[in-house]
C-alpha positions in Angstrom: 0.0 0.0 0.0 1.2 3.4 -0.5 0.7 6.3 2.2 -0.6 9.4 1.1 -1.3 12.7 3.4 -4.6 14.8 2.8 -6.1 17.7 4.2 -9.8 17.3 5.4 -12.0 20.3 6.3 -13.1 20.1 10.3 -16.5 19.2 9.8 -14.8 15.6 7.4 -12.6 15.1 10.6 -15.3 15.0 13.3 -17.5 13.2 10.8 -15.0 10.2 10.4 -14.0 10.5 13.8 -17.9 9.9 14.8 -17.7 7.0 12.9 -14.7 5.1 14.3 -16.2 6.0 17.8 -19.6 4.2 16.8 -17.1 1.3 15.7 -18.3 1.4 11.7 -14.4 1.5 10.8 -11.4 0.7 12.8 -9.9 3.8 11.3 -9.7 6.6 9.4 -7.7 4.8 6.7 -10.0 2.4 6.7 -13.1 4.8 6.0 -11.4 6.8 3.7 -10.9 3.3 1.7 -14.7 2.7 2.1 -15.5 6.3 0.9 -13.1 5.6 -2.3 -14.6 2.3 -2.9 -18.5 3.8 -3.0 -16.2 6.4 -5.2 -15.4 4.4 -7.6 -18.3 2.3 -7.7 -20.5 5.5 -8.5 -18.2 6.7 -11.6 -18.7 3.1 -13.0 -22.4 3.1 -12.7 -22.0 7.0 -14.3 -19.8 5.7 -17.1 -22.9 2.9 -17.9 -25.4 5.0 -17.9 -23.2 8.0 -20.3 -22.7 4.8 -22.3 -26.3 3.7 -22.6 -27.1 7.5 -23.3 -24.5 7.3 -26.1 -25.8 4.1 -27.7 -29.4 5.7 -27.5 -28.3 8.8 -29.1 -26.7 6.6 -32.0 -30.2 5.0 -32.5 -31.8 8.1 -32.9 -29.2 9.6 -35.4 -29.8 6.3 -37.1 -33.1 6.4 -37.2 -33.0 9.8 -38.8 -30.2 9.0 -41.0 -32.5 6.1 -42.5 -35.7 7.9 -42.6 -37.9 6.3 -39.5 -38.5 9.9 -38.8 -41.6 11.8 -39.1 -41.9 15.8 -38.0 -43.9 16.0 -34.9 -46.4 18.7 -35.0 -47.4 19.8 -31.7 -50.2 21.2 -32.4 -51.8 18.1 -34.1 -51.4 15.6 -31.1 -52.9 18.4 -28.7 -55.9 18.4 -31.0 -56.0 14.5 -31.3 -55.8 14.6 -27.2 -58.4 17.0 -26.8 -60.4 14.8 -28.8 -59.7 11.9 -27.6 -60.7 12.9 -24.1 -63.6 15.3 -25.2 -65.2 11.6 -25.4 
């Protein structure tokens, strides 16, 4: 393991030191591992879901580039609603 020094505002410091005192961690290393763990696993769920945006994108620019497009005209489907529900 390598060591590394950080500076942590006051209100980090009493924060992990109330959690060693209610025995979740041993020690501060050993929270400050935890915190990078939940870290890391929340930039890897990120990176999914930017990905699954990107491939969703991709569909729709090939859908447009292949013609599956129609124009949307606004006023139209408010009409077809209000008709619909005027039932």
């Amino acid at each position: 393991m390598e060591k590394a020094s950080i500076t942590l505002t006051e209100a980090h410091h009493q924060m992990l030191h109330a959690a060693i005192e209610a025995g979740e961690y041993a020690s501060i290393s050993e929270a400050i591992r935890d915190a990078l763990r939940g870290w890391e696993i929340q930039r890897r769920v990120r990176e999914a879901e930017l990905e699954d945006l990107r491939r969703e994108i991709q569909k729709g620019i090939d859908d447009i580039e292949a013609g599956r497009v129609v124009a949307w005209d606004p006023e139209a489907m408010k009409q077809r609603l209000r008709a619909k529900f005027a039932q």
